[in-house]
N, C-alpha and C positions, 0 to 999 in steps of 0.2 A: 427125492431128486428134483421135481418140480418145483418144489420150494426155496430151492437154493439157487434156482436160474432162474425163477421171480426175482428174490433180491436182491441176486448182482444186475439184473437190467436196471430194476429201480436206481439202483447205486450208478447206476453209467448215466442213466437220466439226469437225476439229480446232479453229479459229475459237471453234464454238457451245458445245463442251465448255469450254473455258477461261471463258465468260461463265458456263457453268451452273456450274463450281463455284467461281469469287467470289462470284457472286448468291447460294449456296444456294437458300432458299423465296425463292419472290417476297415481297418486301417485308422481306425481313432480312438483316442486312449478316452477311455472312462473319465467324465465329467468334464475334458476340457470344450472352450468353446469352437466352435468349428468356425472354420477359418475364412476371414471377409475377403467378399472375391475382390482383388483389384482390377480399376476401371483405367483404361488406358486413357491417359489426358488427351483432349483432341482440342485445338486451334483454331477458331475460325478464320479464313482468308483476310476478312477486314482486319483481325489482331494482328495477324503476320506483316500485314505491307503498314500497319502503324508505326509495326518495332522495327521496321526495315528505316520507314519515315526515321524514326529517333535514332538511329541507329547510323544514318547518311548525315543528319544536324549536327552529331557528336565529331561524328569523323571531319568536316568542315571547319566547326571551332577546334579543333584540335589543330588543323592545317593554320586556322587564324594565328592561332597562339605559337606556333613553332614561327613564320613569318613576322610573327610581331606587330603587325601591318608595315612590312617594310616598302617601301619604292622601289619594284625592280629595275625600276628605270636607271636608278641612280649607282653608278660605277662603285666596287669596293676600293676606296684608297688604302693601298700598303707605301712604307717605305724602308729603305736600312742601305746596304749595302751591294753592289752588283759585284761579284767576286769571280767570273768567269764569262767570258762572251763564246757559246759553240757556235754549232753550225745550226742557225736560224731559230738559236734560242739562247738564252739570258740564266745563269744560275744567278742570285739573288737569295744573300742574309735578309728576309724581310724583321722588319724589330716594331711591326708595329701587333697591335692587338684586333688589328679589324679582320684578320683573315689567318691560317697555318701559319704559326711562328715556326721563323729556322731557313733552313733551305727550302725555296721556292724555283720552279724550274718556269720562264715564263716561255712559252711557245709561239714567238713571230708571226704573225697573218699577214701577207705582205698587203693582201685586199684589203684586211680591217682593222691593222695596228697601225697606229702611228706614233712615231716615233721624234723624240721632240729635246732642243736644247734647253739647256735647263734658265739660262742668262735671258731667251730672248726668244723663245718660242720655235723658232725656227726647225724643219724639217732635219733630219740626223741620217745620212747613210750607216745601215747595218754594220756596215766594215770601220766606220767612225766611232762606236760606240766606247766608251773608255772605261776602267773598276773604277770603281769610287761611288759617292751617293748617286740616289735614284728613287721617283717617287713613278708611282704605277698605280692604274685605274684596272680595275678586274672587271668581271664579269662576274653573276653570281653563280655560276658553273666551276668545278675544278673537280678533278680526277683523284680519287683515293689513292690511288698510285703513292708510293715512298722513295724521292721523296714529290709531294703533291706539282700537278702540273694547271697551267692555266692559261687563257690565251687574252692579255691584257686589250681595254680599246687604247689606249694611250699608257707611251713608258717617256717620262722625263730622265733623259741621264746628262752628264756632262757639265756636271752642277759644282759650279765652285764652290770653295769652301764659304765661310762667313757672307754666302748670297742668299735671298730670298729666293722661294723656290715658288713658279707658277700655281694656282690651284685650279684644277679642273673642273667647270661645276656645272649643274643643270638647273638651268633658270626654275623658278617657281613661278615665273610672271612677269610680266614689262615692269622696268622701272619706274620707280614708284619717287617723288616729291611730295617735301613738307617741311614747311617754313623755311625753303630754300637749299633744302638738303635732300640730296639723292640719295635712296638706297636702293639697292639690287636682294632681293629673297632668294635662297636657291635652295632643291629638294635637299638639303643633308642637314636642312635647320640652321641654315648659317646666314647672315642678313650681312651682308656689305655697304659700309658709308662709303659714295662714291666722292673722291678728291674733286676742289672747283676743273680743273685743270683734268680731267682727265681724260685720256686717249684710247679710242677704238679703232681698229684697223680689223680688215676682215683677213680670213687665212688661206694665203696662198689665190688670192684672186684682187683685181685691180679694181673693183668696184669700190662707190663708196658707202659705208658701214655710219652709222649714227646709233645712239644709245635705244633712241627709238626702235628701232630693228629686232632688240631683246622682245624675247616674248616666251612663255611658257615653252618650257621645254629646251628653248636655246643651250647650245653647248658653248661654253666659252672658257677660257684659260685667262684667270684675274692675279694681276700680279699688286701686293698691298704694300704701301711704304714704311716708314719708320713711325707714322703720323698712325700707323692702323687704316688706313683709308688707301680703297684700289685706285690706281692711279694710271694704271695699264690691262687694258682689254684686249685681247683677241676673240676675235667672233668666227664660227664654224659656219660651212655654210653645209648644212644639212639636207 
């Protein structure tokens, strides 16, 4: 009887050993490699405000490149058709590509619109204004709105047919001579030969105006002849 409860112990021994070494450790399978602790990445302060650095330069040129290096200075010129005069605003087919093609809704500032005949500069009462062509200076502001709204500094309307139409412009610089010939530079990239004969008058005040007077930034309204050469100035007094 002893002898047989020797060999079943033996037998459970030898049993326990064979499970301890497939098991190895509890919880690890026999021969694989135990597993690398992972180390939590850490950041030094100076790395953090570098990538914040590159990260502020990116977002800048990016701001560059959507601006183009535009001139905010310089008005968007639209033009097309004015199809409805409401109550202190302008509906407008615009038909050009400088700004929302389609219906444009211009919104009247009685402070900082002005409003302008198309033949001869002259001021335009709201209630004077007539459909037909029309050329407008924007702002580089407009509302998402459907359809889009905007509050022009200058709307030309009242433009006969087969007339030239004013152009609104901001000087680049005083007027500039050479070898007899005037030209005027202004921010939209546009350079005017000024006519021998040509006339400056200032707007809406009796003072006298000379071509000397332009200077960077000047706003003026150039009306150009059949010759290509402005032959007609209006000067703003700013």
């Amino acid at each position: 009887m002893r002898k047989k409860i020797t060999v079943m112990t033996a037998g459970i021994a030898a049993a326990m050993m064979m499970m301890t070494a497939c098991s190895g450790q509890p919880g690890q399978t026999a021969g694989a490699a135990e597993p690398e602790t992972t180390k939590e990445s850490s950041t030094s302060p100076e790395t953090k405000e570098t990538e914040a650095e590159a990260s502020k330069e990116e977002t800048e040129e990016s701001t560059e490149d959507v601006q183009g290096g535009m001139d905010m200075s310089v008005p968007v010129k639209i033009w097309g058709e004015i199809t409805e005069v409401g109550d202190g605003v302008i509906y407008v087919d615009n038909q050009s590509d400088n700004s929302s093609k389609g219906e444009i809704i211009l919104t009247i500032d009685p402070e900082t619109t002005r409003i302008l005949e198309g033949e001869n500069g002259f001021p335009v009462d709201f209630e004077n204004i007539q459909t037909g062509r029309f050329e407008a200076y924007l702002g580089h502001a407009m509302t998402m709105s459907l359809p889009p709204q905007s509050t022009p500094e200058i709307v030309i309307v009242n433009i006969p047919e087969d007339t030239p139409v004013a152009q609104y412009v901001v000087a680049a610089g005083a007027v500039e001579e050479k070898d007899g010939v005037k030209t005027l530079a202004v921010k939209d990239g546009t350079e005017y030969t000024l006519a021998e004969e040509v006339s400056i008058i200032p707007y809406l005040t009796k003072k006298l105006v000379m071509l000397e007077d332009i200077s960077e930034d000047s706003r003026c309204l150039i009306w150009v002849n059949q010759d290509d050469k402005a032959d007609r100035i209006v000067l703003f007094d700013e």
